[in-house]
TORMI-170563 format. One line per 2 residues: for each residue x, y, z negated of C-alpha. Coordinates in steps of 0.02 Angstrom, whole numbers. Example, Ala and Ser with C-alpha at 12.3 -4.5 7.8 and 13.67 -1.06 7.14 Angstrom:
% residues 2
615:-225:-390 ~ 684:-53:-357 .
//
This chain:
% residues 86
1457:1529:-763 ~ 1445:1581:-936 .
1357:1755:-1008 ~ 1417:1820:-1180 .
1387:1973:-1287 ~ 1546:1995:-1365 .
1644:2127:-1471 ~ 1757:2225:-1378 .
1903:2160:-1485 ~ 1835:1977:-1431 .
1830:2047:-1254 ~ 2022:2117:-1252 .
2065:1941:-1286 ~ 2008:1850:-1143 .
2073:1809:-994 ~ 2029:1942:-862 .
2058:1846:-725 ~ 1917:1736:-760 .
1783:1856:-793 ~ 1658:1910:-663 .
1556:2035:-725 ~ 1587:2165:-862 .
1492:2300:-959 ~ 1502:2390:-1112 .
1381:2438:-1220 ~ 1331:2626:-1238 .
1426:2638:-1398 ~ 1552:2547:-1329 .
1559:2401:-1467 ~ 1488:2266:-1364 .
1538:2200:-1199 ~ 1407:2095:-1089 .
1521:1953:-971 ~ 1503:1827:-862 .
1651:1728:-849 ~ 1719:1565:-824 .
1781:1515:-996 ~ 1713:1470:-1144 .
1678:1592:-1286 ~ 1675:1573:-1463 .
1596:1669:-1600 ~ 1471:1764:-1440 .
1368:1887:-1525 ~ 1236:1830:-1388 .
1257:1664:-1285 ~ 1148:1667:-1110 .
1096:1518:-1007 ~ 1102:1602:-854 .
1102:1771:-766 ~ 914:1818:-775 .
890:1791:-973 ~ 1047:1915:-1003 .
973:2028:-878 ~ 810:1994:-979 .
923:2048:-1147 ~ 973:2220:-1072 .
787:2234:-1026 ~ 725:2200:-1206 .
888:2306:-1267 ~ 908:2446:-1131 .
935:2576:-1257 ~ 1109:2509:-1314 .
1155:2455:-1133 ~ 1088:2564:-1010 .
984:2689:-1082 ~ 841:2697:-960 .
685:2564:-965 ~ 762:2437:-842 .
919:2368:-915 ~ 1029:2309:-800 .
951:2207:-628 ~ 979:2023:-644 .
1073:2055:-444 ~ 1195:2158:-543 .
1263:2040:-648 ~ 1276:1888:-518 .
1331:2005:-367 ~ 1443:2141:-450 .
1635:2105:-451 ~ 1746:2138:-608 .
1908:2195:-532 ~ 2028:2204:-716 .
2171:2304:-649 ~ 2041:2439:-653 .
2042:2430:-855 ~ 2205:2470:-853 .
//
């Protein structure tokens, strides 16, 4: 698995299908993933589950708003279900 900060243009490129977890940013510029595929031009690249958690953490105020961020169980466990974006 792969986890990418990307753009939300970036992120309305992909392929859906192969993207397990999904989150926009507060301002709704950014778009935290975990997916399958390979992204270029990432505004953040993550090696695994618990340093993007550990991003949100550091960054909670543009992706959360509260002190936690998001749980590192939330990004491995949550499903992305894209007909929902539509």
């Amino acid at each position: 698995m792969n986890y990418y900060i990307i753009t939300k243009e970036v992120f309305n490129t992909i392929e859906k299908n192969n993207v397990d977890f999904r989150l926009f940013s507060l301002d709704k510029t950014k778009v935290l993933v975990s997916t399958t595929d390979n992204i270029n031009g990432a505004i953040e690249e993550f090696t695994n589950s618990a340093e993007a958690s550990s991003y949100t953490q550091n960054n909670h105020v543009d992706w959360i708003g509260n002190e936690y961020g998001v749980p590192e169980w939330e990004i491995k466990e949550m499903t992305y279900i894209p007909e929902l974006d539509n």
